[in-house]
mmCIF file of the N, C-alpha and C atoms, coordinates in Angstrom:
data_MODEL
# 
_entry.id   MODEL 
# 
loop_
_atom_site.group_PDB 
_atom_site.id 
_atom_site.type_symbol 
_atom_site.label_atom_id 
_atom_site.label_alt_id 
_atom_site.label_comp_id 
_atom_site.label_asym_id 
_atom_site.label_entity_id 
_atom_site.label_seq_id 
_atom_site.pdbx_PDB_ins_code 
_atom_site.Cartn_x 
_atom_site.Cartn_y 
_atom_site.Cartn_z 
_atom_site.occupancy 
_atom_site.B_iso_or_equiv 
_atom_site.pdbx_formal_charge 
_atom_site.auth_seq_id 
_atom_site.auth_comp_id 
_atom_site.auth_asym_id 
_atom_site.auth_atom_id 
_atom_site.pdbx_PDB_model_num 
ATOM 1   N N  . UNK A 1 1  ? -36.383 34.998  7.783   1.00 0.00 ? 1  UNK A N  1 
ATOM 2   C CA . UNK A 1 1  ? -36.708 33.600  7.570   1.00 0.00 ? 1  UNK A CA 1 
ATOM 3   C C  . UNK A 1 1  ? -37.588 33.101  8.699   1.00 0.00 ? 1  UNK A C  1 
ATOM 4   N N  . UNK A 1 2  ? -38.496 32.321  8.250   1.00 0.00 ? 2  UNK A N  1 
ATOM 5   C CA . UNK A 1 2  ? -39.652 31.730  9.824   1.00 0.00 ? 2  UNK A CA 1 
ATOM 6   C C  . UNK A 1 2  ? -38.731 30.522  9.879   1.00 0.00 ? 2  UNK A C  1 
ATOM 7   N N  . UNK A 1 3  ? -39.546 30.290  11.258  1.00 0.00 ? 3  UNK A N  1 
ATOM 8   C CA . UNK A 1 3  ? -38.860 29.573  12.127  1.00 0.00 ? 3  UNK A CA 1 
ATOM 9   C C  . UNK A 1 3  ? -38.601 27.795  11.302  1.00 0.00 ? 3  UNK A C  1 
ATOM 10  N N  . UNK A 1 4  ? -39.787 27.535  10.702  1.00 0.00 ? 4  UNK A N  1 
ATOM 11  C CA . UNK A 1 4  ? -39.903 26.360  9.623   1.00 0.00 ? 4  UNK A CA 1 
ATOM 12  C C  . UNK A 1 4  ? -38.559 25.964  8.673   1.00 0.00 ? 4  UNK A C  1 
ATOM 13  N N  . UNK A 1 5  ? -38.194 27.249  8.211   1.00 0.00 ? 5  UNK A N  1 
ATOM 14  C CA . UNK A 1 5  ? -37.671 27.307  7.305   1.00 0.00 ? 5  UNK A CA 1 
ATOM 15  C C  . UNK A 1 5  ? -36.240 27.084  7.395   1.00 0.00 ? 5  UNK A C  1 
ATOM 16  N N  . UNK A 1 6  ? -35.796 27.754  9.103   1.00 0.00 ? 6  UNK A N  1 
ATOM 17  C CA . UNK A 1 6  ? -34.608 27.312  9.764   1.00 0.00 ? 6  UNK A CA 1 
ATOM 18  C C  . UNK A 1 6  ? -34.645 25.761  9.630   1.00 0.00 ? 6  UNK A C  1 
ATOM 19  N N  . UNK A 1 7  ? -35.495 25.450  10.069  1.00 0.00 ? 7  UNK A N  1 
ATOM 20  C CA . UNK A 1 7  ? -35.519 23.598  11.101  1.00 0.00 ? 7  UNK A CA 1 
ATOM 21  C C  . UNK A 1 7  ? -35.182 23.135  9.470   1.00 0.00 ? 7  UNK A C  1 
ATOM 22  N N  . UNK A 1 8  ? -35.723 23.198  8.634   1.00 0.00 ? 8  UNK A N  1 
ATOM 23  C CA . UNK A 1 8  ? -35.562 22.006  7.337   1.00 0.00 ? 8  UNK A CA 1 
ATOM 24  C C  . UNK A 1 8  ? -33.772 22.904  6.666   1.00 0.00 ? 8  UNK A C  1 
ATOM 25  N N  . UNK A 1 9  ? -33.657 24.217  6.962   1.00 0.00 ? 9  UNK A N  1 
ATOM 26  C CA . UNK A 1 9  ? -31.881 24.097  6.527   1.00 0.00 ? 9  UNK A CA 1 
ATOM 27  C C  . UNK A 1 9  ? -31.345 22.931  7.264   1.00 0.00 ? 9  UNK A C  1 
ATOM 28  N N  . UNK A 1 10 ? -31.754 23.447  8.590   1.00 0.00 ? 10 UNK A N  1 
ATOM 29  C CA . UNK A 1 10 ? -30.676 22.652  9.738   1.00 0.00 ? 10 UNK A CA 1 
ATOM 30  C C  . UNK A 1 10 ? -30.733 21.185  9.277   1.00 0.00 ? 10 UNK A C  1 
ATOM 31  N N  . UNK A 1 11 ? -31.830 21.042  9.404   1.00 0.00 ? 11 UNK A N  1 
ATOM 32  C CA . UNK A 1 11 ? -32.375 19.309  8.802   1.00 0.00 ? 11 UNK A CA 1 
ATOM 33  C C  . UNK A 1 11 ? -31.404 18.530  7.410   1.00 0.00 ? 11 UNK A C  1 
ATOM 34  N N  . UNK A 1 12 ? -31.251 19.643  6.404   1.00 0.00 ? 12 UNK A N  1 
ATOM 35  C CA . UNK A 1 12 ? -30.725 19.435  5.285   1.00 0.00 ? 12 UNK A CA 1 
ATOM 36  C C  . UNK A 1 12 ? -29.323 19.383  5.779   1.00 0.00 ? 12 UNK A C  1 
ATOM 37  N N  . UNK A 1 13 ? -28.841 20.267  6.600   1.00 0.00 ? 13 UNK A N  1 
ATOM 38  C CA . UNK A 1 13 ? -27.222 20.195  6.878   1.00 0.00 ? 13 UNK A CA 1 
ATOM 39  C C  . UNK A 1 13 ? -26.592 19.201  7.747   1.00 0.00 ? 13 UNK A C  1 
ATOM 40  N N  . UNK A 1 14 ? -27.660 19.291  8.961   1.00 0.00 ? 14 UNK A N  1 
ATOM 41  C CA . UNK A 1 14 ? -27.433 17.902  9.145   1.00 0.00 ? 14 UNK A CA 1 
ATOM 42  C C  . UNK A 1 14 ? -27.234 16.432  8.747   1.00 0.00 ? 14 UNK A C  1 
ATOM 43  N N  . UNK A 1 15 ? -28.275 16.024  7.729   1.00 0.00 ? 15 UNK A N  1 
ATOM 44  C CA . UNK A 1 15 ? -28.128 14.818  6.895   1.00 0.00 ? 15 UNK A CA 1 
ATOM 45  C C  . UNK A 1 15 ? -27.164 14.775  6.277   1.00 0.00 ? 15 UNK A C  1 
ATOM 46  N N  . UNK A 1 16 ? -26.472 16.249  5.487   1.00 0.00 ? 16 UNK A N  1 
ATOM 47  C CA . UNK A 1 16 ? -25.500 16.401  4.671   1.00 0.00 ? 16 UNK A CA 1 
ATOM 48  C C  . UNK A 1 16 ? -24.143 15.815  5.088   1.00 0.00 ? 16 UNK A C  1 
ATOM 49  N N  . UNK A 1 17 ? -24.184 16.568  6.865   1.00 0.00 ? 17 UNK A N  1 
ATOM 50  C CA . UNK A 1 17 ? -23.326 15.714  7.863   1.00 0.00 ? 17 UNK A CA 1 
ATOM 51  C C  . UNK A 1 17 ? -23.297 14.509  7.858   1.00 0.00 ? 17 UNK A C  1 
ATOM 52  N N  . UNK A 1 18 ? -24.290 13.635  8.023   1.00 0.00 ? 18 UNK A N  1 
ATOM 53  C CA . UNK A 1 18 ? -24.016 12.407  8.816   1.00 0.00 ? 18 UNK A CA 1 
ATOM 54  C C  . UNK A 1 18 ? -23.735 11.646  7.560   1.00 0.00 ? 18 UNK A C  1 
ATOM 55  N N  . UNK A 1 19 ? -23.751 11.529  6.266   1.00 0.00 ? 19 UNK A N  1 
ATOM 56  C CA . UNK A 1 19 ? -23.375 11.476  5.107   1.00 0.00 ? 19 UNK A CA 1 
ATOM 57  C C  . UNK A 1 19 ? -22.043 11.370  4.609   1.00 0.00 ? 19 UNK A C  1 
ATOM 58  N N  . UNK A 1 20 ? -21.604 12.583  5.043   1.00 0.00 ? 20 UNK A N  1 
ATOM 59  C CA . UNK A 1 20 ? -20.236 12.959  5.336   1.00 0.00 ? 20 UNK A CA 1 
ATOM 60  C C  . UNK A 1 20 ? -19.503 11.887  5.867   1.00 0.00 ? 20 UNK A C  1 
ATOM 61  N N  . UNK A 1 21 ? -19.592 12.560  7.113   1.00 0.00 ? 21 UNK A N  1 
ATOM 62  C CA . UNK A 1 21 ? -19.282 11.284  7.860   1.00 0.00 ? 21 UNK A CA 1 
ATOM 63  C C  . UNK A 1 21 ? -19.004 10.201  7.469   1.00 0.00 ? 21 UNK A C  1 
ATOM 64  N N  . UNK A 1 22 ? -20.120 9.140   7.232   1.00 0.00 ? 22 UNK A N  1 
ATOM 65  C CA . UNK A 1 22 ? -20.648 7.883   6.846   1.00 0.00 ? 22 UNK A CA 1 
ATOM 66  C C  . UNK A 1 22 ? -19.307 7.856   5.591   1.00 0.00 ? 22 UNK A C  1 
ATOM 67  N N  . UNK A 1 23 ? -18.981 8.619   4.930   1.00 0.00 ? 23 UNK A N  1 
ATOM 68  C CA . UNK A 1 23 ? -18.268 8.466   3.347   1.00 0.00 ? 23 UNK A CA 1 
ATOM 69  C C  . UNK A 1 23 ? -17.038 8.616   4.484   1.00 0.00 ? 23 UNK A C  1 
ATOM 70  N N  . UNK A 1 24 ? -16.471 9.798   5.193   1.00 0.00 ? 24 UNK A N  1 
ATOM 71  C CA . UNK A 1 24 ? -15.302 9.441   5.186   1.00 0.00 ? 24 UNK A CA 1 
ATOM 72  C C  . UNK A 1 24 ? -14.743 8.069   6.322   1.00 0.00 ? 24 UNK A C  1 
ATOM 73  N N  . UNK A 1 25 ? -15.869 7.914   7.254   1.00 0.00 ? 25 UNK A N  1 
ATOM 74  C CA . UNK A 1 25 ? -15.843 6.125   7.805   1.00 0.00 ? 25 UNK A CA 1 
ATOM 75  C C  . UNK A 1 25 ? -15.181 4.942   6.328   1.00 0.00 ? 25 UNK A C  1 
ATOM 76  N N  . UNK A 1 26 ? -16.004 5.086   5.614   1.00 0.00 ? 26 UNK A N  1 
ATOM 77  C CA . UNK A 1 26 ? -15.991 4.513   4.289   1.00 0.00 ? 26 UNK A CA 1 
ATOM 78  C C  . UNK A 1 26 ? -14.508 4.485   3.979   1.00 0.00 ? 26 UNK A C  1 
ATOM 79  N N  . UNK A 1 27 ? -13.986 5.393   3.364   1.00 0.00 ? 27 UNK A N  1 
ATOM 80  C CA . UNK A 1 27 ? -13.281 5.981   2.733   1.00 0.00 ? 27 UNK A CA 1 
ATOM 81  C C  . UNK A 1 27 ? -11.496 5.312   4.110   1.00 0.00 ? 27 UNK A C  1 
ATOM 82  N N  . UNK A 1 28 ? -11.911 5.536   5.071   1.00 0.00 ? 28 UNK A N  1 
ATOM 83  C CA . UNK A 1 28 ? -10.594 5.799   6.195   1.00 0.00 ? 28 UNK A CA 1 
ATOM 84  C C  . UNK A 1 28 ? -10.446 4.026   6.258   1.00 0.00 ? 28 UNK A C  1 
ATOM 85  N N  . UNK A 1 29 ? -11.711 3.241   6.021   1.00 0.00 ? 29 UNK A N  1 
ATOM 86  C CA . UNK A 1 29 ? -11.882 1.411   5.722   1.00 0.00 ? 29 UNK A CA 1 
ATOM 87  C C  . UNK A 1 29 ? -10.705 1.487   4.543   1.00 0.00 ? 29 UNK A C  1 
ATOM 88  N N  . UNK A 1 30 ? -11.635 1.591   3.238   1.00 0.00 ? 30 UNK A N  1 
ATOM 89  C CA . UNK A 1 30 ? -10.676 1.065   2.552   1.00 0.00 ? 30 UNK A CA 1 
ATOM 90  C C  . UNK A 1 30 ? -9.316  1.646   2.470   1.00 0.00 ? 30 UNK A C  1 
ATOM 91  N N  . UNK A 1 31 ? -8.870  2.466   3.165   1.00 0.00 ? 31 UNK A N  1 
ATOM 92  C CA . UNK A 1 31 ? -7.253  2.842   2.788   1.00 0.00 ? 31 UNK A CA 1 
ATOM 93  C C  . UNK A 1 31 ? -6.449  2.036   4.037   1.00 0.00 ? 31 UNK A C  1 
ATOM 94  N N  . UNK A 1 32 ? -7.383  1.745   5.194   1.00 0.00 ? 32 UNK A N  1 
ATOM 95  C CA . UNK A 1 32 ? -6.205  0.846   5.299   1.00 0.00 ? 32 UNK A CA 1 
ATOM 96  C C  . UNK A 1 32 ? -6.329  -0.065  5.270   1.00 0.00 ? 32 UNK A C  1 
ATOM 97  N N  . UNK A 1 33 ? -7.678  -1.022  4.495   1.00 0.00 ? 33 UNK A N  1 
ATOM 98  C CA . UNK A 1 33 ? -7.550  -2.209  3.313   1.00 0.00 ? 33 UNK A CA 1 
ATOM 99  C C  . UNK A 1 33 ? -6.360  -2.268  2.957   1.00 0.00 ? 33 UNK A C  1 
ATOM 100 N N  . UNK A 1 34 ? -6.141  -1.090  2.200   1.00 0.00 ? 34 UNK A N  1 
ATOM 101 C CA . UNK A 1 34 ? -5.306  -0.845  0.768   1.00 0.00 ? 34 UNK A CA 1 
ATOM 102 C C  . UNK A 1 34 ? -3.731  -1.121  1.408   1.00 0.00 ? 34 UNK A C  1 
ATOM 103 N N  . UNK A 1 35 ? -3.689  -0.603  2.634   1.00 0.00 ? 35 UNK A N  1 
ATOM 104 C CA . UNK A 1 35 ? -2.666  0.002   3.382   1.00 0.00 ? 35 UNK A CA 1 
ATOM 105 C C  . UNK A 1 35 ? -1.844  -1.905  3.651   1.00 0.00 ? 35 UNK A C  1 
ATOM 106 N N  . UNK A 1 36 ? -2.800  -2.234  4.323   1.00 0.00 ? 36 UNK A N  1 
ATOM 107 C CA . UNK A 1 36 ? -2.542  -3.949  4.576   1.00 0.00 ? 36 UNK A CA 1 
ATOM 108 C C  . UNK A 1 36 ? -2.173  -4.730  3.264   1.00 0.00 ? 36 UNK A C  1 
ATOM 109 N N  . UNK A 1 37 ? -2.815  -4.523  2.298   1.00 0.00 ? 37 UNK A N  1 
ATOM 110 C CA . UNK A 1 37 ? -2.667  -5.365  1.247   1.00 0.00 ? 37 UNK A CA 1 
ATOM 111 C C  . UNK A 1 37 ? -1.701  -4.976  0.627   1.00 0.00 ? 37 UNK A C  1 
ATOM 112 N N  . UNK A 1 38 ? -1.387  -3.235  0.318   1.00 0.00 ? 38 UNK A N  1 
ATOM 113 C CA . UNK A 1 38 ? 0.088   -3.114  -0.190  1.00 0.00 ? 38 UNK A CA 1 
ATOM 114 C C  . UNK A 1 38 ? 1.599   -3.654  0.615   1.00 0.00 ? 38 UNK A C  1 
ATOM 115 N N  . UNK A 1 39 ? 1.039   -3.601  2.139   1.00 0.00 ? 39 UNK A N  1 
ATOM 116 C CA . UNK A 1 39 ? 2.088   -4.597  2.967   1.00 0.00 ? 39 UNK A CA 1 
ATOM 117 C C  . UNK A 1 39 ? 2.519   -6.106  2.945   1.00 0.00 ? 39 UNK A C  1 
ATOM 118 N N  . UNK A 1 40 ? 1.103   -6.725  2.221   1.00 0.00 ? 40 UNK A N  1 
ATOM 119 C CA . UNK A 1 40 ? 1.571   -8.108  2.004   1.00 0.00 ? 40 UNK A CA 1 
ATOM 120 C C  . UNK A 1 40 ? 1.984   -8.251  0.997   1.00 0.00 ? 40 UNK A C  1 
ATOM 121 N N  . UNK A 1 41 ? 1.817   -7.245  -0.342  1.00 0.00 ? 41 UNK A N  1 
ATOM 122 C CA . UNK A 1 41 ? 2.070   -7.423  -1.490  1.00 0.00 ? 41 UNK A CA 1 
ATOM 123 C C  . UNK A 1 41 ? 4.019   -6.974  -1.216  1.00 0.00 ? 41 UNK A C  1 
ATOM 124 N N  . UNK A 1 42 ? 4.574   -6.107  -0.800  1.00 0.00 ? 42 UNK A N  1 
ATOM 125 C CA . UNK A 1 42 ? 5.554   -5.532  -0.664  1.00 0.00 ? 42 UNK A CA 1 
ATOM 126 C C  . UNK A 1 42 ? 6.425   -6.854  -0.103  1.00 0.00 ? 42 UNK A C  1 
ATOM 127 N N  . UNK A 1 43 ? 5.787   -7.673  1.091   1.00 0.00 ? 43 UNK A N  1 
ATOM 128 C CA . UNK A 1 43 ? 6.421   -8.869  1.566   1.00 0.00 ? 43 UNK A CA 1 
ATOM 129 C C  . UNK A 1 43 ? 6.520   -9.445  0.061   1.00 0.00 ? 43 UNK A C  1 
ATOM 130 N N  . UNK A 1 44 ? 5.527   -9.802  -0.418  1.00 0.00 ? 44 UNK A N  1 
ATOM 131 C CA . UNK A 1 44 ? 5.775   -11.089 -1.831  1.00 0.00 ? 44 UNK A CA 1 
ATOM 132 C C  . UNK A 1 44 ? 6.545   -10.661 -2.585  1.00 0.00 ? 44 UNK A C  1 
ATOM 133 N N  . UNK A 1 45 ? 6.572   -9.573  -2.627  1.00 0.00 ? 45 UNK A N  1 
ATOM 134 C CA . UNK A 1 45 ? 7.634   -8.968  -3.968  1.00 0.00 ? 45 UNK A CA 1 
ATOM 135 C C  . UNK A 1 45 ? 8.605   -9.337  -3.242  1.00 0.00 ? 45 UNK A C  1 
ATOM 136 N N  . UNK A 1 46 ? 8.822   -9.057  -2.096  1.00 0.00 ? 46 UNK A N  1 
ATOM 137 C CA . UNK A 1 46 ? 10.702  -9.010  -1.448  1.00 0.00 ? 46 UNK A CA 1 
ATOM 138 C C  . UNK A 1 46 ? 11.096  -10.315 -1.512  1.00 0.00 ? 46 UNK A C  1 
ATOM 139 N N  . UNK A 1 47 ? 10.227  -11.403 -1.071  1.00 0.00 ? 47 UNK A N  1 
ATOM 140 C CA . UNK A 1 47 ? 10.179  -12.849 -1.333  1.00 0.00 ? 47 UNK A CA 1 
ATOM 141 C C  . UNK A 1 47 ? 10.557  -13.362 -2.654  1.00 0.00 ? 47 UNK A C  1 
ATOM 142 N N  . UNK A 1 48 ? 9.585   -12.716 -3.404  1.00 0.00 ? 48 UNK A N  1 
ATOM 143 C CA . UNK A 1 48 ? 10.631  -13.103 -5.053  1.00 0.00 ? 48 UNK A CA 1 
ATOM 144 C C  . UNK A 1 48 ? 11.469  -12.716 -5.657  1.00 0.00 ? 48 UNK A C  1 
ATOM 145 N N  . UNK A 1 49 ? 11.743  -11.668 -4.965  1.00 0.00 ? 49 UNK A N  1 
ATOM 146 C CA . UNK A 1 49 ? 12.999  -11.007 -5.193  1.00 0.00 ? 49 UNK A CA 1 
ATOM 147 C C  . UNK A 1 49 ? 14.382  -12.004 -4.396  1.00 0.00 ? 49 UNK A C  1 
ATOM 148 N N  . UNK A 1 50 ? 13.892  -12.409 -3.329  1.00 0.00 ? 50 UNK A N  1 
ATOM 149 C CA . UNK A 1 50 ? 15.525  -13.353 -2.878  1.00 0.00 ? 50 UNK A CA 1 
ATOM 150 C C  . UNK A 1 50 ? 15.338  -14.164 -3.438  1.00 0.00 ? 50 UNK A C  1 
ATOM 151 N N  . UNK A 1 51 ? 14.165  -15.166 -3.855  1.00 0.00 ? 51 UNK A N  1 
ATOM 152 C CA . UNK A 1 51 ? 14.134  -16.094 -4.574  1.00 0.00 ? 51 UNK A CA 1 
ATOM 153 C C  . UNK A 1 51 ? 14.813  -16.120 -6.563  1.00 0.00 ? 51 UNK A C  1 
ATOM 154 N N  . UNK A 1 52 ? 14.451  -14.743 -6.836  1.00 0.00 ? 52 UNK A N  1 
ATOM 155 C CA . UNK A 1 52 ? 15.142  -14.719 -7.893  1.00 0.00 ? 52 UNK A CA 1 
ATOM 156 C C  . UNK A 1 52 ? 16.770  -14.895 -8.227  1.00 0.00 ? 52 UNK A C  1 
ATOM 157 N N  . UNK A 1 53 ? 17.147  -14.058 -7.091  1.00 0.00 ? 53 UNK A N  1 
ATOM 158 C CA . UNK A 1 53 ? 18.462  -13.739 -6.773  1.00 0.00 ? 53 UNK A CA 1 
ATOM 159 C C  . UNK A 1 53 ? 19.084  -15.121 -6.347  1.00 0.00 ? 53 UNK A C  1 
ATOM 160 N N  . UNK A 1 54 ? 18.812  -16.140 -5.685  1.00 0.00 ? 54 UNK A N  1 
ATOM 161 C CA . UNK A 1 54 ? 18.707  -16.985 -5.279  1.00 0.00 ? 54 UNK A CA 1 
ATOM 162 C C  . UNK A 1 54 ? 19.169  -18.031 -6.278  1.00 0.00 ? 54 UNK A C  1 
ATOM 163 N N  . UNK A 1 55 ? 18.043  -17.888 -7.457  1.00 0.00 ? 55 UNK A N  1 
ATOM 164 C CA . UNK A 1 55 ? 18.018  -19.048 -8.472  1.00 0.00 ? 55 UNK A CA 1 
ATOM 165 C C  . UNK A 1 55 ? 18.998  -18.715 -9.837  1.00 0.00 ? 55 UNK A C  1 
ATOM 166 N N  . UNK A 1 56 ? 19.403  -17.104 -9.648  1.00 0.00 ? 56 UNK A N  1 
ATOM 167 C CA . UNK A 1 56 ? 20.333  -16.654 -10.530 1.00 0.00 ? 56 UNK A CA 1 
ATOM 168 C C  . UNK A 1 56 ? 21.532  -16.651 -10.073 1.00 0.00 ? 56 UNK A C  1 
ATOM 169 N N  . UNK A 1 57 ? 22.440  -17.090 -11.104 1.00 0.00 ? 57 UNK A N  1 
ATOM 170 C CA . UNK A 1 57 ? 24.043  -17.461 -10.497 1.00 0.00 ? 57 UNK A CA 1 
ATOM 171 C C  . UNK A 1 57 ? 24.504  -16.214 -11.198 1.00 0.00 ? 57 UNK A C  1 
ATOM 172 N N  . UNK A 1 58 ? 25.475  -15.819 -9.826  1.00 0.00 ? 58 UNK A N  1 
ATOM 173 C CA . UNK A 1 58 ? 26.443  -14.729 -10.154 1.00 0.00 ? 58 UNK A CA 1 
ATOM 174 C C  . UNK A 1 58 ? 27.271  -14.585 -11.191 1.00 0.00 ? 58 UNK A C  1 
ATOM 175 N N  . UNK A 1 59 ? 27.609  -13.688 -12.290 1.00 0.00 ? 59 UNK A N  1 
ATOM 176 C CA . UNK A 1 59 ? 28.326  -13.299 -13.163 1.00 0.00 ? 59 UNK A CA 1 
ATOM 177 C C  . UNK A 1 59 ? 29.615  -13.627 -12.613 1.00 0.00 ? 59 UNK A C  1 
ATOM 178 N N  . UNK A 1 60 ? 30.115  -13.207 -11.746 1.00 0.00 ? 60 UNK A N  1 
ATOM 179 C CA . UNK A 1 60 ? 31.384  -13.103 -10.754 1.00 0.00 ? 60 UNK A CA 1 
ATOM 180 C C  . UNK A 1 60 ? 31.726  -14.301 -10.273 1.00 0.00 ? 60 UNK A C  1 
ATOM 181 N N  . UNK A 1 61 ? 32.822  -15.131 -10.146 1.00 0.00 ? 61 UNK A N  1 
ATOM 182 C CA . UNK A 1 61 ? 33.048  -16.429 -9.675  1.00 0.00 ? 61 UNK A CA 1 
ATOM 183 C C  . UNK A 1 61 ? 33.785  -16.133 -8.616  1.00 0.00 ? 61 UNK A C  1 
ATOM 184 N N  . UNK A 1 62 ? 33.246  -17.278 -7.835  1.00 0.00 ? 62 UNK A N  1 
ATOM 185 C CA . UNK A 1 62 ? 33.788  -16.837 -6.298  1.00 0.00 ? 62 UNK A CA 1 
ATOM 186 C C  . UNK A 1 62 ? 35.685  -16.980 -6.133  1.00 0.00 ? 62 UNK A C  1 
ATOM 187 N N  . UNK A 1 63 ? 36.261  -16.872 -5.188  1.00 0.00 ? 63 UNK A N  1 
ATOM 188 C CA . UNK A 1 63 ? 37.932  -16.719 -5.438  1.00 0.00 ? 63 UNK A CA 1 
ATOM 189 C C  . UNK A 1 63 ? 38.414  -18.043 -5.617  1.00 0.00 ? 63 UNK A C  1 
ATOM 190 N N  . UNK A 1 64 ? 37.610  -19.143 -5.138  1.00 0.00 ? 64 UNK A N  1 
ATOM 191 C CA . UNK A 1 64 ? 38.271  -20.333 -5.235  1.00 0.00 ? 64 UNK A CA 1 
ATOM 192 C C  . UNK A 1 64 ? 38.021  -20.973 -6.644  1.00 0.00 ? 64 UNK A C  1 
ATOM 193 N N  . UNK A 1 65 ? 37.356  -20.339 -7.687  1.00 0.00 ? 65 UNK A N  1 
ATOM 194 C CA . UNK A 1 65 ? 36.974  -20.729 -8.229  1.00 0.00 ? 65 UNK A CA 1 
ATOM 195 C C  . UNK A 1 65 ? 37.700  -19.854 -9.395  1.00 0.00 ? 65 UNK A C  1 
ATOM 196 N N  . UNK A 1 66 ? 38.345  -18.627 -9.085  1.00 0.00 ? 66 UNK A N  1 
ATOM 197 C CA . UNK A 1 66 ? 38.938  -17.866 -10.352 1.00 0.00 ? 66 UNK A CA 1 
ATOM 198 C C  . UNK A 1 66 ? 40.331  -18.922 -10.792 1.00 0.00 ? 66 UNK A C  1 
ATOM 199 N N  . UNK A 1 67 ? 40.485  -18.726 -12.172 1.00 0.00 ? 67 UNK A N  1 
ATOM 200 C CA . UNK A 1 67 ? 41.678  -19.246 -12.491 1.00 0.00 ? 67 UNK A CA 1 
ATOM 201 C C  . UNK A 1 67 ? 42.687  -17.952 -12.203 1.00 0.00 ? 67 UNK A C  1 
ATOM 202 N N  . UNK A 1 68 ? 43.836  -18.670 -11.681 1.00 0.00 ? 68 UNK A N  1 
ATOM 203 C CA . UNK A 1 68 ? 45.124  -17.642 -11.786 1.00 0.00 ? 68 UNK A CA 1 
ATOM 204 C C  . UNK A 1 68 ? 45.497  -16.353 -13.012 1.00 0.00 ? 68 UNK A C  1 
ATOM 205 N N  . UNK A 1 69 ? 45.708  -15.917 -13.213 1.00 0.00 ? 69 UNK A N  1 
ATOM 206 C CA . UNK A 1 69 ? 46.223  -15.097 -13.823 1.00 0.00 ? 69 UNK A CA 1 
ATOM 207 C C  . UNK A 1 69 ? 47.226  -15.871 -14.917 1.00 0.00 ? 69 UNK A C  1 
ATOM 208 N N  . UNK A 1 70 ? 47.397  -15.246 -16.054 1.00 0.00 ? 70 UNK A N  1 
ATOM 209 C CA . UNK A 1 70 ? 48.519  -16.039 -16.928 1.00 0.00 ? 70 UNK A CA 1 
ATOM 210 C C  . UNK A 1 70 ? 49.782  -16.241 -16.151 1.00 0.00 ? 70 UNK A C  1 
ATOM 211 N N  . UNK A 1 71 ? 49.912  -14.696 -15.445 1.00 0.00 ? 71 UNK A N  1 
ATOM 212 C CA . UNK A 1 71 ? 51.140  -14.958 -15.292 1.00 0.00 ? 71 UNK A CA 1 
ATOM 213 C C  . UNK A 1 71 ? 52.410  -15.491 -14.029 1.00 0.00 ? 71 UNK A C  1 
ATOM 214 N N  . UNK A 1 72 ? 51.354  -16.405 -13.323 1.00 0.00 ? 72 UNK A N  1 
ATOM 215 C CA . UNK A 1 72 ? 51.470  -17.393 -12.479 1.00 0.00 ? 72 UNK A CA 1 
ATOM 216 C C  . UNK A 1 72 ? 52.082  -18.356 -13.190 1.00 0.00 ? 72 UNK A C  1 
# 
């Protein structure tokens, strides 16, 4: 191979590199976008989750509130 012919591989592999690169810069952004936003989303869910729990009354009545047994 002449010497030309080296410089434009190298040339090509290089760009191929910095490309690279450039995508996984890219790529390492949005995941921990993703990473943050599934954290606030995980807060809101837990939030409506006590709030649900919250606004739903227990099946179970508390002790002061059970009637005795018949056979009291």
């Amino acid at each position: 191979m002449q010497h030309e012919e080296w410089e434009q591989r190298l040339e090509a592999l290089e760009s191929k590199l910095a490309f690279q690169e450039h995508t996984i810069d890219q790529l390492n952004l949005t995941v921990s976008q993703h990473e943050l936003e599934m954290s606030r989303m995980r807060e809101q869910v837990r939030l409506l989750v006590d709030k649900v729990k919250a606004a739903t009354p227990s099946p179970i009545a508390s002790q002061s509130e059970e009637t005795p047994p018949p056979h009291y």
